[in-house]
C-alpha positions in Angstrom: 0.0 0.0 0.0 1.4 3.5 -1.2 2.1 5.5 1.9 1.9 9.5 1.9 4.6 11.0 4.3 3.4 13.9 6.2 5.9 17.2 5.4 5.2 18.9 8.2 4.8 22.3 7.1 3.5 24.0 10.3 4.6 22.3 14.1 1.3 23.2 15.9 -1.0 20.1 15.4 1.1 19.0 12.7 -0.9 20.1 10.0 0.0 20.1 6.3 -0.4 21.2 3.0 0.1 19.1 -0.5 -0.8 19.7 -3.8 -2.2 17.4 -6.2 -0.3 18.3 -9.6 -2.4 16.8 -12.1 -5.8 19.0 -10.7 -3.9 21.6 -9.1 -6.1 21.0 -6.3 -4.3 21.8 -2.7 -5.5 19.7 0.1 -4.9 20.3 4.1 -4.7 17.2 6.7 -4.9 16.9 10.3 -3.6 13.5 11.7 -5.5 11.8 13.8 -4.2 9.1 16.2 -5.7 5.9 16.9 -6.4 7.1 20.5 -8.4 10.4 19.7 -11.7 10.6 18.2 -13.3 13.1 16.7 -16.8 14.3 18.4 -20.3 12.6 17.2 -21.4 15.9 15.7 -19.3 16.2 12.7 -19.5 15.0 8.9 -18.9 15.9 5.6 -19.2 18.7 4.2 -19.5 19.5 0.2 -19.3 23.5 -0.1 -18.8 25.1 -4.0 -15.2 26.4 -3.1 -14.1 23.3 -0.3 -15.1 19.7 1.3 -14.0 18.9 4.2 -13.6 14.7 5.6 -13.7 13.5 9.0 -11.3 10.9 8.0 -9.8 9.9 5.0 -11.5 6.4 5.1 -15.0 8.8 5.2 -13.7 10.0 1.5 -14.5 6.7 -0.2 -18.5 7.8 0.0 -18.6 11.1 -1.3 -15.6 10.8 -4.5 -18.6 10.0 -6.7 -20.7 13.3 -6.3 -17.5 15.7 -5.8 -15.2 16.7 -8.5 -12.6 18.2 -6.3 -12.0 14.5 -5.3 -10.6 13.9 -8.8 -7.0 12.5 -8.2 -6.9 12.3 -4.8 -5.4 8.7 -3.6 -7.5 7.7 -0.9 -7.8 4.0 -1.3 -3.9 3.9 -1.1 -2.9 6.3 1.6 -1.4 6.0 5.2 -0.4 8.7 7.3 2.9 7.8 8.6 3.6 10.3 11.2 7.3 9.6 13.5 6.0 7.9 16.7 2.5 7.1 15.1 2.4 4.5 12.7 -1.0 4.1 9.9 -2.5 7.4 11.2 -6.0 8.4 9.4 -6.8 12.4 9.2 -9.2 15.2 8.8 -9.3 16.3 5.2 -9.6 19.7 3.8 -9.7 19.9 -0.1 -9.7 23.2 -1.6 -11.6 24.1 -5.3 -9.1 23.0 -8.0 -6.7 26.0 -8.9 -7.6 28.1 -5.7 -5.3 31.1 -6.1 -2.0 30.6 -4.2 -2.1 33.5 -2.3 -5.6 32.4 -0.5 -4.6 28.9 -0.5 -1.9 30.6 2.0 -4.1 32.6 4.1 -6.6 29.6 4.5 -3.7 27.0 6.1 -1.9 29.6 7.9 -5.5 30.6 9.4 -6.0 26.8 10.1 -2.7 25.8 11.2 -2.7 28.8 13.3 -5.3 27.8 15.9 -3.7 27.6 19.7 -6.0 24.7 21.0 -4.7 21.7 19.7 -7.9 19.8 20.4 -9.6 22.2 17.6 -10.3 20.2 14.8 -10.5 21.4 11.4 -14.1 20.9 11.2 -14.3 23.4 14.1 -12.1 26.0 12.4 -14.2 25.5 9.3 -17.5 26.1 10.6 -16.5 29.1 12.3 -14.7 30.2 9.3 -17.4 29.0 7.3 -19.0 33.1 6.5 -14.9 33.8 5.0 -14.9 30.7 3.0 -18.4 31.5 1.5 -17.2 35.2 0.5 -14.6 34.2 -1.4 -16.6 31.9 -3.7 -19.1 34.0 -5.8 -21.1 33.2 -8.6 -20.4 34.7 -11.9 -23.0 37.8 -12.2 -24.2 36.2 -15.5 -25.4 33.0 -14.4 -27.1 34.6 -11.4 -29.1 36.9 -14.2 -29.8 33.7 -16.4 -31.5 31.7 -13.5 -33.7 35.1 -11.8 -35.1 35.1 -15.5 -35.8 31.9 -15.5 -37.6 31.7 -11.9 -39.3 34.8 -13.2 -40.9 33.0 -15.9 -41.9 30.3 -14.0 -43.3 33.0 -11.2 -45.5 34.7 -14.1 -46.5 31.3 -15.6 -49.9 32.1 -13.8 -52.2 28.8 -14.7 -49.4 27.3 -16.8 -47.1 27.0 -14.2 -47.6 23.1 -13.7 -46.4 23.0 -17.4 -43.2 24.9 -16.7 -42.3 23.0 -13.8 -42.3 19.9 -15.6 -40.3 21.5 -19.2 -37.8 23.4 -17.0 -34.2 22.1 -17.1 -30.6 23.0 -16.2 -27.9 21.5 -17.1 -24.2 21.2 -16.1 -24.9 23.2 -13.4 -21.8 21.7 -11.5 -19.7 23.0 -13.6 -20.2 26.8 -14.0 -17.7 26.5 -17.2 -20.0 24.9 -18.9 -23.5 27.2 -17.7 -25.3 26.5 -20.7 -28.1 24.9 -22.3 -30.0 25.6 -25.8 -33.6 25.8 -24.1 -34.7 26.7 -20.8 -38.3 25.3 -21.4 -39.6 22.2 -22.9 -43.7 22.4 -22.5 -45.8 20.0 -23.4 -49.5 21.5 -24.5 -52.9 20.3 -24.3 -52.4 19.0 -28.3 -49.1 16.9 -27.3 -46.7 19.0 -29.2 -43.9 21.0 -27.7 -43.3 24.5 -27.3 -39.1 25.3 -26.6 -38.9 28.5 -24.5 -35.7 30.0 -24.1 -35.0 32.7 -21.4 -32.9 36.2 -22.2 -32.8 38.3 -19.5 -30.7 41.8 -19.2 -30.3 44.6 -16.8 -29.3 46.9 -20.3 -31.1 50.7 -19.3 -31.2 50.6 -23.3 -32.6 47.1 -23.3 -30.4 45.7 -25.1 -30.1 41.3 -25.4 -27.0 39.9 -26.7 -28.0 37.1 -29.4 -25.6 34.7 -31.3 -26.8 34.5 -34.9 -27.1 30.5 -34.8 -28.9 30.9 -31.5 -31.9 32.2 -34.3 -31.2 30.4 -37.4 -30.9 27.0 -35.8 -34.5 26.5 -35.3 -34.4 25.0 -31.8 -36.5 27.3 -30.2 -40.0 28.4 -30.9 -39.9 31.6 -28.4 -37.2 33.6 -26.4 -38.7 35.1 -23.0 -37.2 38.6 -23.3 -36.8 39.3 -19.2 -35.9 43.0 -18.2 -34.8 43.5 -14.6 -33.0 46.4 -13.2 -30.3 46.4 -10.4 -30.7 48.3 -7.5 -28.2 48.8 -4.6 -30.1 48.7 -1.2 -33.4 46.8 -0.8 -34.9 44.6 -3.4 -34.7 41.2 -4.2 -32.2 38.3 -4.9 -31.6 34.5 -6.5 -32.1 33.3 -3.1 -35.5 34.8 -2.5 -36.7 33.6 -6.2 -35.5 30.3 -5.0 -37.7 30.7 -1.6 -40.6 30.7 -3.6 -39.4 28.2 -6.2 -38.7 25.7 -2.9 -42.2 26.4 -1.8 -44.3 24.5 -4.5 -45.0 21.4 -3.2 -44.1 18.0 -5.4 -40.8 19.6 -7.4 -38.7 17.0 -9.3 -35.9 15.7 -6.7 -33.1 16.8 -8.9 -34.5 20.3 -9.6 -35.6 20.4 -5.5 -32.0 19.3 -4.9 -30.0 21.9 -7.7 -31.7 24.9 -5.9 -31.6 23.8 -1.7 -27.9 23.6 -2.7 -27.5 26.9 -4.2 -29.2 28.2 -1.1 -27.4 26.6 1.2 -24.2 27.3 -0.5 -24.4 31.3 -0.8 -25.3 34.7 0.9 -27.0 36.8 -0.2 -24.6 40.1 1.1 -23.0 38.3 -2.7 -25.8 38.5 -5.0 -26.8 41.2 -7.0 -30.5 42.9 -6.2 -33.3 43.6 -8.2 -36.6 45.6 -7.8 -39.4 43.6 -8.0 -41.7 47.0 -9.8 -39.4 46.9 -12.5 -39.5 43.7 -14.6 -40.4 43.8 -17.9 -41.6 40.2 -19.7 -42.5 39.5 -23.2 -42.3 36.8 -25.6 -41.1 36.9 -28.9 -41.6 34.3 -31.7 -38.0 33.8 -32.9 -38.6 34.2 -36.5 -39.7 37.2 -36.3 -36.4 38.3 -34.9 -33.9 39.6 -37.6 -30.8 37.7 -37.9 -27.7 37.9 -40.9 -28.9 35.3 -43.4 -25.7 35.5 -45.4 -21.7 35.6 -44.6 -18.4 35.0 -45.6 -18.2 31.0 -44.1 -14.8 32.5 -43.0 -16.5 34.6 -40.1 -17.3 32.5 -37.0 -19.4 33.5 -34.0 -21.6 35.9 -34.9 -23.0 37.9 -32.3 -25.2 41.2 -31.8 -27.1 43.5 -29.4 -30.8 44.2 -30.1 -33.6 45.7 -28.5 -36.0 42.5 -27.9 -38.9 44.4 -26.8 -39.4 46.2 -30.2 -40.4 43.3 -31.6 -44.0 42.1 -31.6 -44.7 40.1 -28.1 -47.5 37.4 -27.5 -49.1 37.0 -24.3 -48.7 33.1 -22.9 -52.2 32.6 -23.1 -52.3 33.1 -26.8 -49.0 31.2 -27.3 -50.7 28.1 -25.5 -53.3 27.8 -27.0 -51.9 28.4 -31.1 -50.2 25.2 -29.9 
């Protein structure tokens, strides 16, 4: 069995900090010795920026459902601390290619901590409000999904039909934020309606488009969502997701997607909205102008336009052409 020596980086507690190469994913341990154990109350825990283990034998459970696990060799490692032979350990595991300098300030924080009987999970917890500040959700994905709750918020008597079309995918990986329709309804007729959701916070209300996002025929409709951004007071993601949690009988991995997002951000790091200005309308995509023709040496073709001067159809109407 492959055994990882302990480099004892910092003396008090004898915690230490290695880097997996391959990942660039920096991970913290704690021994722990066969005689101490660790108190009932603590487990796992699965954060957007860190996870932390009780033990290194706990990781075996969780490498399925966390990517930050990637790489890390937990079915083949010992501690092997002097005096203390086939030690196990907390485990703190960082988000792949943390920047250095925090990567620093978290292990001197942690390493730092006079009472020896502290464990990591302890510092963590308390530490939990710092942790959370440093991981923030890109401003664009947190506008994509407040349009799309909005839509489902407005769906009045159709909202039963959005619940079950509305998707999101690869949402654990915010590189990849990005799906060509928000909406999939089923109507009354059994045929399908695509809905997708463009939502800006332009004063000129202006929606960036890619061409093939119009000539590709995928979607019937785009939801043209206008919200504005206010400093003090109005709303966030997290109460849009309030509501969302509210309806009884989501779909578990929908129900799951947002409790997460909840639980996993503040909302002192989300941009606000006011609720008395939202605009809504929705466009049928071919009447939206698009560049038919093009040198097949230009790539990526993409343009601001004012989606609101363009004729709109109520969702009444829009259900029932279908």
């Amino acid at each position: 069995m492959e055994k990882l020596n302990v480099i004892a980086i910092k003396d008090i507690g004898e915690y230490s900090l290695f880097l997996l190469p391959e990942s660039s994913t920096y991970f913290i341990l704690k021994p722990i010795y066969k005689n101490v154990n660790l108190p009932k109350n603590i487990k796992s825990l699965k954060k957007p920026n860190f996870s932390y283990y009780p033990s290194i034998k706990s990781i075996s459970n969780g490498i399925e459902g966390d990517e930050k696990l990637s790489g890390f060799p937990s079915q083949t490692m010992n501690i092997d601390v002097e005096g203390h032979e086939d030690c196990d350990a907390e485990v703190l595991i960082l988000q792949p290619k943390m920047e250095k300098y925090f990567v620093d300030l978290v292990f001197k924080t942690i390493s730092n901590i006079d009472d020896l009987s502290q464990t990591i999970f302890d510092t963590v917890v308390n530490l939990e409000t710092i942790f959370g500040l440093v991981f923030k959700i890109k401003k664009k994905i947190q506008i994509g999904l407040i349009g799309e709750l909005l839509i489902l918020k407005n769906s009045g008597e159709y909202l039963k039909e959005f619940l079950e079309g509305y998707h999101i995918e690869e949402y654990n990986n915010f590189k990849k934020f990005e799906s060509k329709t928000d909406f999939e309804i089923n109507t009354h007729n059994n045929k399908k309606i695509n809905i997708e959701v463009k939502t800006t916070t332009s004063d000129e209300d202006l929606f960036s488009l890619k061409n093939h996002q119009i000539n590709e025929n995928i979607n019937d409709y785009f939801a043209a969502i206008k919200i504005s951004e206010v400093r003090k007071g109005g709303k966030t993601l997290i109460d849009l997701i309030d509501w969302y949690l509210s309806i009884p009988s989501l779909a578990l991995g929908m129900k799951e997607f947002f409790t997460d997002f909840k639980e996993n951000h503040d909302k002192r790091n989300l941009i606000r909205f006011s609720e008395e200005e939202i605009k809504i309308k929705f466009i049928n995509i071919k009447e939206i102008p698009y560049i038919k023709e093009y040198d097949n040496k230009i790539k990526n073709i993409s343009f601001n336009i004012d989606l609101f001067n363009i004729k709109s159809y109520d969702l009444n109407s829009i259900m029932q052409i279908y």
